[in-house]
DOLUMPA-266908 format. One record per atom (N, C-alpha, C): residue number from 0; residue in one letter; atom name; x, y, z. Coordinates in steps of 0.1 Angstrom, whole numbers, plus 5000, padded with zeros to 4 digits. Each point is the difference from the previous one (the first is absolute). Last residue first. Layout:
  seq  type  atom    px    py    pz
  NUM     A    CA     X     Y     Z
...
***
This chain:
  seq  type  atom    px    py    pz
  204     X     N  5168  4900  5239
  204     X    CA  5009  5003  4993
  204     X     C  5019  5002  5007
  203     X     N  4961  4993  5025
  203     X    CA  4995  4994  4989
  203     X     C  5014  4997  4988
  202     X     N  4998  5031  5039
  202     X    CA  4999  4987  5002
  202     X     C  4999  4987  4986
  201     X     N  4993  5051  5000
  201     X    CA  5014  4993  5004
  201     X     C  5007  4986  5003
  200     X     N  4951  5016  4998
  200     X    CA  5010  4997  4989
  200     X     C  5011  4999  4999
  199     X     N  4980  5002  5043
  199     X    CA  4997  4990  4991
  199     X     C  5004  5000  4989
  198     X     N  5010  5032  5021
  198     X    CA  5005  4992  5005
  198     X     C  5000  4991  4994
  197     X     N  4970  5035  4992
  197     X    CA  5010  5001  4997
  197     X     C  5013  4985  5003
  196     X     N  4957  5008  5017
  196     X    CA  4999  4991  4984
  196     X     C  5015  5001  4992
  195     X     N  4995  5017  5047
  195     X    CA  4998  4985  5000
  195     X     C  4996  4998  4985
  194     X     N  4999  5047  5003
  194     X    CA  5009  4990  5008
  194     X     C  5004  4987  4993
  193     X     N  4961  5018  5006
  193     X    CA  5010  5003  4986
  193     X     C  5010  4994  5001
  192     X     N  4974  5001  5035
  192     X    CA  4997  4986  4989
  192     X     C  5010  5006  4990
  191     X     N  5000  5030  5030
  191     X    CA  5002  4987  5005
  191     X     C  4999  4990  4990
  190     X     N  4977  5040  4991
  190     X    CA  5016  5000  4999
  190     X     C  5005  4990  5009
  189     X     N  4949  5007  4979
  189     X    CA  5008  4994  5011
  189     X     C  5015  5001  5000
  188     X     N  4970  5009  4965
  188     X    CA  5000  5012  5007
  188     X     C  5008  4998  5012
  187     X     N  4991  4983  4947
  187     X    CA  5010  4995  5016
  187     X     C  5003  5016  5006
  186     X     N  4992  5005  4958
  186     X    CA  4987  4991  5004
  186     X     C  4997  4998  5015
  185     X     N  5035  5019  4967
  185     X    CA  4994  5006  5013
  185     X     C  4987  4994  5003
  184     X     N  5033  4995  4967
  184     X    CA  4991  5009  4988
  184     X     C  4988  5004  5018
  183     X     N  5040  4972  5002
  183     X    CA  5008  5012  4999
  183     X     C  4986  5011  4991
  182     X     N  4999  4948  5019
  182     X    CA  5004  5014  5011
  182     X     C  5004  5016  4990
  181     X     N  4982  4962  4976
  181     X    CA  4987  5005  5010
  181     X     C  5012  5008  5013
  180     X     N  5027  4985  4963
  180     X    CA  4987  5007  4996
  180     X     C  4991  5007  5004
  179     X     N  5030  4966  5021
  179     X    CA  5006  5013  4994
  179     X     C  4993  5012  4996
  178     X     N  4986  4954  5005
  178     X    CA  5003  5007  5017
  178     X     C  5006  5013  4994
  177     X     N  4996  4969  4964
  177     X    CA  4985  5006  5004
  177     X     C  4998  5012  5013
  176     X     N  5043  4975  4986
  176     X    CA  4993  5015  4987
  176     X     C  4987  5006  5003
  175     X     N  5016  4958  5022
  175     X    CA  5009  5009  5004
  175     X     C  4996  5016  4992
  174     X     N  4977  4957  4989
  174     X    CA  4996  5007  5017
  174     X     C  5007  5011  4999
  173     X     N  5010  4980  4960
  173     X    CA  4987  5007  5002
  173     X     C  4995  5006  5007
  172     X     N  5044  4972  4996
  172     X    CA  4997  5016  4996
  172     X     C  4989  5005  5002
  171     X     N  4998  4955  5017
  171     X    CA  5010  5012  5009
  171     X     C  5000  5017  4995
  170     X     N  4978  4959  4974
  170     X    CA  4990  5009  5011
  170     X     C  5011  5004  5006
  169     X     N  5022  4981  4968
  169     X    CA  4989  5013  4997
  169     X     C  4991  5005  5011
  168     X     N  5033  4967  5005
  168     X    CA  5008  5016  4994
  168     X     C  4989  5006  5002
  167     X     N  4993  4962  5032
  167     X    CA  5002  5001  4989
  167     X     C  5003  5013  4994
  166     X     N  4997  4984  5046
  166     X    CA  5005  4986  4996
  166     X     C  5000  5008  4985
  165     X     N  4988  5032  5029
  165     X    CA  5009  5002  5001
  165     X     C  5006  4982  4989
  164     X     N  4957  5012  5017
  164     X    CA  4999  5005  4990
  164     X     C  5017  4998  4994
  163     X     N  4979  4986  5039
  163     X    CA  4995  4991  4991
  163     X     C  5009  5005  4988
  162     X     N  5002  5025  5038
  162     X    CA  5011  4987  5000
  162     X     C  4997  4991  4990
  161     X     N  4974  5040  5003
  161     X    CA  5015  5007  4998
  161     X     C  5005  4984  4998
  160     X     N  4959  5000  5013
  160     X    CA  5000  5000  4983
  160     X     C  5011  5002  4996
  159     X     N  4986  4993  5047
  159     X    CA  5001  4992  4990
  159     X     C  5004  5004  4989
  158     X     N  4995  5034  5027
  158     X    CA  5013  4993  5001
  158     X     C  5001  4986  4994
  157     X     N  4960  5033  5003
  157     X    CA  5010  5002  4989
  157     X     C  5014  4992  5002
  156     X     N  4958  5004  5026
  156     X    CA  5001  4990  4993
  156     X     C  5011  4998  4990
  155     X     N  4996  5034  5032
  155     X    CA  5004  4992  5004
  155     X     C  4999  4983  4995
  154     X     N  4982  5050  4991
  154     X    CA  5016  4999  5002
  154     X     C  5002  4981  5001
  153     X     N  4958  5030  4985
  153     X    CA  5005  4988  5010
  153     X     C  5010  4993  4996
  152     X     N  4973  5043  4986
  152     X    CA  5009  5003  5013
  152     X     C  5005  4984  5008
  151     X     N  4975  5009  4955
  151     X    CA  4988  5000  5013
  151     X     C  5011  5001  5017
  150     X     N  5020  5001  4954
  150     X    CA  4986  5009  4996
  150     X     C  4991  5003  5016
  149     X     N  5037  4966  4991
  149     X    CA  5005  5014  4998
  149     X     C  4987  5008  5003
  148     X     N  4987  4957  4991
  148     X    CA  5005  5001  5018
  148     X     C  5006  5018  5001
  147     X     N  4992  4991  4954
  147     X    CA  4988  4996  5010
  147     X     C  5003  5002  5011
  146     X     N  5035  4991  4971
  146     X    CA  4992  5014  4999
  146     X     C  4990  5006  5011
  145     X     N  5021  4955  4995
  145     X    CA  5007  5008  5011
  145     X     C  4994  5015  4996
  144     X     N  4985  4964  4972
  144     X    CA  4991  5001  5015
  144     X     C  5007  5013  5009
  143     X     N  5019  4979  4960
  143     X    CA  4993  5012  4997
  143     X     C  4990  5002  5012
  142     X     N  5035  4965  4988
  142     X    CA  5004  5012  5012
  142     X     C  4987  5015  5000
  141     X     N  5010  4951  4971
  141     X    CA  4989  5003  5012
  141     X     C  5003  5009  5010
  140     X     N  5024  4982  4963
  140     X    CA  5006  5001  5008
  140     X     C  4991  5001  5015
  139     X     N  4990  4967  4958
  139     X    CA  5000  5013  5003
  139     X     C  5006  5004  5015
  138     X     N  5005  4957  4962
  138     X    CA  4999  5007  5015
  138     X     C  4999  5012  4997
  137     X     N  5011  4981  4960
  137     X    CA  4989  4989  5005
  137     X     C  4992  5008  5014
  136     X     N  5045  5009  4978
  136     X    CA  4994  5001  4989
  136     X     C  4984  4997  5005
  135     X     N  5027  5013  5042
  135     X    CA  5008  4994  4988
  135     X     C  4987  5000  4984
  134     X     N  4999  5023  5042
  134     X    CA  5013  4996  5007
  134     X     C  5006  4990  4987
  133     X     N  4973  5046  4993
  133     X    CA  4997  4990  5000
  133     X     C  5013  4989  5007
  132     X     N  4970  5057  4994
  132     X    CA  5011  4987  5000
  132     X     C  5001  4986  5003
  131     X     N  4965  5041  4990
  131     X    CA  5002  4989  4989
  131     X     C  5016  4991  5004
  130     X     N  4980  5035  5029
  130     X    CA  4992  4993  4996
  130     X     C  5003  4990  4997
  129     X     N  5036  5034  5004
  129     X    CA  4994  4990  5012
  129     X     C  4988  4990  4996
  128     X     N  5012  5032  4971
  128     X    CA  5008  4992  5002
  128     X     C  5000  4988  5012
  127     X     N  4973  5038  4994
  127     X    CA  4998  4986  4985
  127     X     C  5005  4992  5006
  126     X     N  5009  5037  5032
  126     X    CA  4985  4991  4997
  126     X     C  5000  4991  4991
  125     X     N  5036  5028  4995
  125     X    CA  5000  4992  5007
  125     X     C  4990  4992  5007
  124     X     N  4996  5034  4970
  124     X    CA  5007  4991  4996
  124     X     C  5003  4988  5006
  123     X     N  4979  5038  5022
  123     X    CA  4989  4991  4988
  123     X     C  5008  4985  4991
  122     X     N  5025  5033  5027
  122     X    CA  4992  4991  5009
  122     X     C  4991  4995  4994
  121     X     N  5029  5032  4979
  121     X    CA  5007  4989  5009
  121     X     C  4991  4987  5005
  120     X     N  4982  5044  4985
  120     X    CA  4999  4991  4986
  120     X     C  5012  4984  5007
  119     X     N  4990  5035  5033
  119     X    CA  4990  4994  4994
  119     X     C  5002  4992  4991
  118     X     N  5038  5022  5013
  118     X    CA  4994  4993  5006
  118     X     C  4988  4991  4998
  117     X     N  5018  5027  4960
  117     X    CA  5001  5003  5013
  117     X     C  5001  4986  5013
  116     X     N  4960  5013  4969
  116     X    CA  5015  5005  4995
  116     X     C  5006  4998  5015
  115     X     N  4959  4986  4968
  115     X    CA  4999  5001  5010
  115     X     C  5019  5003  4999
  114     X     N  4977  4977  4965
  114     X    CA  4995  4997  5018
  114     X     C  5009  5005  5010
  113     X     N  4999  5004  4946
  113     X    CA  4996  5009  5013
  113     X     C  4988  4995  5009
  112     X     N  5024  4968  4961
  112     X    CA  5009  5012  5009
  112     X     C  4995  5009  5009
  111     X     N  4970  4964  4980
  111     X    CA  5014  4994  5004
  111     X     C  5013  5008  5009
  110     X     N  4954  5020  4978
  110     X    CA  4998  4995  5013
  110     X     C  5012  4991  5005
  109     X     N  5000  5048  4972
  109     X    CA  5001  4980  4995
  109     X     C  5000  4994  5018
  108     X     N  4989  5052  4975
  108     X    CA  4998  4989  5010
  108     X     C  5002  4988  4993
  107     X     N  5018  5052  4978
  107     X    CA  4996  4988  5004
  107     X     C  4995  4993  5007
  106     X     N  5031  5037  4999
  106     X    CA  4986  5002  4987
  106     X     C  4988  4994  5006
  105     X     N  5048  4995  5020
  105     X    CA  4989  5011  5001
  105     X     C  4988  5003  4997
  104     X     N  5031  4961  4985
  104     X    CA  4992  5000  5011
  104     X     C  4993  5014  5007
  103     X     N  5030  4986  4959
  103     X    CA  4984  5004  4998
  103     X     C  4994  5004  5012
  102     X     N  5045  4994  4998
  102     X    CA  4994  5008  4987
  102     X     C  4992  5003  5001
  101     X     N  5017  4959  5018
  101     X    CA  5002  5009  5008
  101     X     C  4998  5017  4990
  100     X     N  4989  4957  4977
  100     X    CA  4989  5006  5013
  100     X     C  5009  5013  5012
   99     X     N  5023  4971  4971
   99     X    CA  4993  5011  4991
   99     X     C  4992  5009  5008
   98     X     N  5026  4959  5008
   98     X    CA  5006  5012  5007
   98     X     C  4993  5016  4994
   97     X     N  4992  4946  5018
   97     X    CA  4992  5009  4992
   97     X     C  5003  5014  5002
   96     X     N  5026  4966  5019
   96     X    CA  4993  4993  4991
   96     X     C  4985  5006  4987
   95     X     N  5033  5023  5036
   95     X    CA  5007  4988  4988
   95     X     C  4995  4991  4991
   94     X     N  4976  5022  5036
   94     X    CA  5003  5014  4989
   94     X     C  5009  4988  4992
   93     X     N  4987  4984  5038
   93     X    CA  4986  5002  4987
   93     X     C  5006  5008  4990
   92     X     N  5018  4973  5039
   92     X    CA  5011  5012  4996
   92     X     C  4988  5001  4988
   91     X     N  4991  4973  5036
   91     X    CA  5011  5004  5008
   91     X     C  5004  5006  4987
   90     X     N  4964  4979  4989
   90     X    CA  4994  5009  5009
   90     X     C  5015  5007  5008
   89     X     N  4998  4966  4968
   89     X    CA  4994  5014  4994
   89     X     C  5001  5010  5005
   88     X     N  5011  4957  5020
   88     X    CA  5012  5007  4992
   88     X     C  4994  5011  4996
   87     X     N  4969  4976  5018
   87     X    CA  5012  5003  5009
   87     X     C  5009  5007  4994
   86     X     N  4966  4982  4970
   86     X    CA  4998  5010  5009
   86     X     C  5010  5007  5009
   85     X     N  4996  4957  4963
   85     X    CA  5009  5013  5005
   85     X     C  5001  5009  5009
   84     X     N  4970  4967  4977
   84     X    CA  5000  5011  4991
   84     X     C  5012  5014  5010
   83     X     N  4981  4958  5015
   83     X    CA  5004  4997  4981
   83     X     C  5006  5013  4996
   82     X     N  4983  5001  5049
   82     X    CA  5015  4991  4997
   82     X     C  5004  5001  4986
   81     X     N  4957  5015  5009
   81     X    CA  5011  5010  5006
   81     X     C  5015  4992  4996
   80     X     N  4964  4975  4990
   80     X    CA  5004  5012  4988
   80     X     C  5008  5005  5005
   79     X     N  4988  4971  5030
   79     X    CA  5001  4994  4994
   79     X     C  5011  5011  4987
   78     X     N  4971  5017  5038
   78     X    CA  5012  4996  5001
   78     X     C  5008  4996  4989
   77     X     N  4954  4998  5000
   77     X    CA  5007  5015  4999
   77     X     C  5012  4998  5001
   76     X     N  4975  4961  5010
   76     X    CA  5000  5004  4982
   76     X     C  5008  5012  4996
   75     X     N  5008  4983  5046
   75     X    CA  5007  4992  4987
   75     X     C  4993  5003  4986
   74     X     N  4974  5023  5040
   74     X    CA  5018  5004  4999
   74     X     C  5006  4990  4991
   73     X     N  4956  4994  5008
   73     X    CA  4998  5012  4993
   73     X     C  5016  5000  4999
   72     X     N  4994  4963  5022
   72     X    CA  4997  4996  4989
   72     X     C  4998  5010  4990
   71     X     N  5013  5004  5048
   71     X    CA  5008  4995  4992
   71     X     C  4992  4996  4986
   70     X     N  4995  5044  5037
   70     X    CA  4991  4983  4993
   70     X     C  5008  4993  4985
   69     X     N  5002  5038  5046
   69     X    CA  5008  4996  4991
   69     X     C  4996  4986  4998
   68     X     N  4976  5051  5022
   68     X    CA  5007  4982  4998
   68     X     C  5006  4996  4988
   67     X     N  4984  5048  5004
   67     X    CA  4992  4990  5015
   67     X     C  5007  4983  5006
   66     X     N  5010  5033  4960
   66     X    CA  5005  5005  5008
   66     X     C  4993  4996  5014
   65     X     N  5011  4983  4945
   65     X    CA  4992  5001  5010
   65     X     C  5006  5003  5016
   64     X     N  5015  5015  4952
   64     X    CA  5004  4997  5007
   64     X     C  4990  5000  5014
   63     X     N  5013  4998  4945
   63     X    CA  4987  5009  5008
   63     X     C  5005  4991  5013
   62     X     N  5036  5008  4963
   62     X    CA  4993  4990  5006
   62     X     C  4992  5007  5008
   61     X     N  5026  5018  4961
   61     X    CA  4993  5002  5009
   61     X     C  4996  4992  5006
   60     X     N  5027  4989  4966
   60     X    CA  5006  5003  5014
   60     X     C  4992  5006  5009
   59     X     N  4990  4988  4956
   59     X    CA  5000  4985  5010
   59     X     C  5006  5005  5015
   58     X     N  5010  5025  4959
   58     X    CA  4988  5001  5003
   58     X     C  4994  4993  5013
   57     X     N  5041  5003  4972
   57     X    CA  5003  5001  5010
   57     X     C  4982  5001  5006
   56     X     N  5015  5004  4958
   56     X    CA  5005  4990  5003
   56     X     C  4998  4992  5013
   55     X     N  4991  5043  4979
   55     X    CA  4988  4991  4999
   55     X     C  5006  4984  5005
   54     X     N  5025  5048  5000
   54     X    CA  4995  4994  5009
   54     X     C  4990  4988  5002
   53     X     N  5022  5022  4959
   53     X    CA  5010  4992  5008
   53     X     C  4992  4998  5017
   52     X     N  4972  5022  4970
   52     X    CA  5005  4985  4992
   52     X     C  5010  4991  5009
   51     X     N  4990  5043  5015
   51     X    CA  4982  4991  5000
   51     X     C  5006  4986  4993
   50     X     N  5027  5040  4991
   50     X    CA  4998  4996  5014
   50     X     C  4992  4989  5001
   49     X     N  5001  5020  4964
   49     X    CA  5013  4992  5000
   49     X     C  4997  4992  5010
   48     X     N  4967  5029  4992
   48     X    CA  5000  4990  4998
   48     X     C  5009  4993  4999
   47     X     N  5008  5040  5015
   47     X    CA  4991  4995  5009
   47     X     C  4997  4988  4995
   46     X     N  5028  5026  4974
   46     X    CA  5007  4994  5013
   46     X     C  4991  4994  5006
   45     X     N  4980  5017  4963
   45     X    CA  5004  4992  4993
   45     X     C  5012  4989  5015
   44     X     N  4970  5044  5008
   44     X    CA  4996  4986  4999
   44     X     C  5005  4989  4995
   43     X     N  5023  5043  5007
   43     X    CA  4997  4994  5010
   43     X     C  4991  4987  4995
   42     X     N  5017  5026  4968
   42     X    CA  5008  4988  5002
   42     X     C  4996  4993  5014
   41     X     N  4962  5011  4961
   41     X    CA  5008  5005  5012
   41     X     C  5013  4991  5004
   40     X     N  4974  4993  4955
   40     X    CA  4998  4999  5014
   40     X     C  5008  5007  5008
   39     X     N  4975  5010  4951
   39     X    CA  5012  4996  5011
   39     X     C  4998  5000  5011
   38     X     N  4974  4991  4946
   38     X    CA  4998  5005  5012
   38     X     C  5009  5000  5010
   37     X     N  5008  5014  4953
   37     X    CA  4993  4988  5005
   37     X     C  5000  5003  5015
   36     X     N  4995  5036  4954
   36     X    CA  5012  4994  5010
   36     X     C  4994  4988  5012
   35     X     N  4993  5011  4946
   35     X    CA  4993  5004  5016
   35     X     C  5011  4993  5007
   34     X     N  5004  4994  4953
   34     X    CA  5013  5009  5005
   34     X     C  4993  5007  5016
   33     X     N  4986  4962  4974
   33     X    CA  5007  4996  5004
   33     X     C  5008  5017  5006
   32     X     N  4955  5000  4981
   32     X    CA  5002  4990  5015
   32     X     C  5017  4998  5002
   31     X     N  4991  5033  4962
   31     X    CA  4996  5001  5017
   31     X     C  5000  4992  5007
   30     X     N  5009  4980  4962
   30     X    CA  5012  5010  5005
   30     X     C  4996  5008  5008
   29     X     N  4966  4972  4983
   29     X    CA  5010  4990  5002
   29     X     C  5013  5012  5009
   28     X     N  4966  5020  4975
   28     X    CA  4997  4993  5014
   28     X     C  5010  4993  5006
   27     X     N  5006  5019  4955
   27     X    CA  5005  5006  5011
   27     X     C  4991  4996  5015
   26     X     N  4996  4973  4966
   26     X    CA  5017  5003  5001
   26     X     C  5002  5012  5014
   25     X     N  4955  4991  4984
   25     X    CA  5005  4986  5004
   25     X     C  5016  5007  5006
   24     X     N  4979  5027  4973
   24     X    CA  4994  5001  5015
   24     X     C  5006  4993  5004
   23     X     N  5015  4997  4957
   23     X    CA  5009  5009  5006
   23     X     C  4987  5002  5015
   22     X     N  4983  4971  4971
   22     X    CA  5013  4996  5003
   22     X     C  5010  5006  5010
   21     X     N  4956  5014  4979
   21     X    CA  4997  4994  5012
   21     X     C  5014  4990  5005
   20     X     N  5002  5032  4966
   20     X    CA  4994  5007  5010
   20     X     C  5001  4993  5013
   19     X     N  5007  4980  4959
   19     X    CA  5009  5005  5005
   19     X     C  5003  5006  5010
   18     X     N  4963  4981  4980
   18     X    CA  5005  4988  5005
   18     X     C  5015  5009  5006
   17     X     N  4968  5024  4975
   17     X    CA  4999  4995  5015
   17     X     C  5004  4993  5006
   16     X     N  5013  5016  4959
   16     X    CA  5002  5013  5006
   16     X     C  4996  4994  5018
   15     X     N  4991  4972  4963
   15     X    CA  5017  5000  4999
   15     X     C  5001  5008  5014
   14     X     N  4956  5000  4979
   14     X    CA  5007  4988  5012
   14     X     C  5008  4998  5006
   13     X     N  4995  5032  4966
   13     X    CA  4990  5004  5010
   13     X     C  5004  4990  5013
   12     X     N  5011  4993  4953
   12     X    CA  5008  5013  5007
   12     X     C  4997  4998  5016
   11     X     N  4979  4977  4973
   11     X    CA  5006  4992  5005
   11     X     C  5012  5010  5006
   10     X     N  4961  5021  4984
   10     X    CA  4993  4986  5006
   10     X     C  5018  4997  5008
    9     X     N  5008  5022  4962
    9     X    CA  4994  5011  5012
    9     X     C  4996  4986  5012
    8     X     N  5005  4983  4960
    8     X    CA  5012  5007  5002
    8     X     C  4994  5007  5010
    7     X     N  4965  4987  4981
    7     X    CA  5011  4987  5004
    7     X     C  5011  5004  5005
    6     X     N  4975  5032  4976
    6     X    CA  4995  4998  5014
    6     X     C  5008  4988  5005
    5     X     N  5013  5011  4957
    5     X    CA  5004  5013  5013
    5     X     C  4993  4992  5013
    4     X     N  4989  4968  4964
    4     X    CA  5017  4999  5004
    4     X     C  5001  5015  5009
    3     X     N  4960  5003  4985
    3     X    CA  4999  4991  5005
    3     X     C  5013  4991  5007
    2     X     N  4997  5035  4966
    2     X    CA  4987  5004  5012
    2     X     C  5002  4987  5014
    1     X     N  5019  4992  4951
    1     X    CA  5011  5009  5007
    1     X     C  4995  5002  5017
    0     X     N  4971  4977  4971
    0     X    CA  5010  4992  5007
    0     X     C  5009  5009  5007
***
């Protein structure tokens, strides 16, 4: 019996010994994983995603902008968002509304902010703007033709759109911003006509 109580004893010794063993792996697995160091993000990526978040709002503001014609049923779906979601305002101060991005923009492309600098980014703005104006919730201002005539040298359709345009705020701001835009990024090779757009906004306004 004695022979048999030692081995029993040993036996349970023995278990004791693995269950401990396999306690203390546990334990100290457990305390490697927590004492690995986790994985970090950058502060540039953490600004870049900042970025991205305060600009998602504003998404809707690219409007693809048909540049052959102006087809009212593509311009109230696009437009439509453009309006929901603010654009105009986005677009006269982007950094107020997404001031993180000024941080990032070197790094970076965000198609809302680099269009373009300057002048250029003046006149793209004012593109939208023009597109999507409206004389009221319902009407489109329909001035996006004057591009066109711009484009092919025909001055002389453009005087409707000045008198039409002048009965409401928005298509006035729009023409007037638009004429500004296209004289000062040099499109307008004609200094006469310059001129004459000049006036016209003065006119307008």
């Amino acid at each position: 019996m004695k022979i048999y109580s030692f081995i029993f004893s040993l036996v349970v010794i023995n278990i004791h010994n693995v269950l401990a063993q396999n306690n203390n792996y546990e334990y100290d697995s457990n305390l490697t994983e927590m004492a690995s160091p986790s994985p970090t993000i950058s502060n540039d990526e953490t600004l870049h995603n900042q970025c991205l978040e305060e600009l998602a709002p504003y998404k809707d503001c690219s409007v693809d902008i048909n540049t052959t014609k102006f087809v009212e049923f593509e311009a109230k779906i696009q437009c439509d968002q453009y309006q929901k979601s603010n654009c105009r305002e986005f677009f006269k101060s982007p950094f107020t509304y997404a001031p993180t991005c000024k941080k990032t923009m070197k790094k970076h492309y965000y198609p809302l902010l680099n269009i373009g600098n300057g002048a250029e980014r003046e006149w793209r703005v004012a593109l939208k703007n023009l597109y999507c104006s409206r004389k009221d919730s319902n009407n489109f201002c329909r001035l996006y033709d004057i591009v066109i005539y711009l484009s092919y040298n025909r001055y002389y359709n453009i005087d409707d759109y000045i008198i039409q345009s002048c009965q409401y705020k928005e298509c006035r701001e729009s023409l007037k911003d638009y004429f500004k835009a296209y004289i000062n990024i040099g499109y307008c090779e004609d200094k006469e006509h310059v001129k004459d757009y000049q006036k016209k906004i003065n006119y307008l306004f």
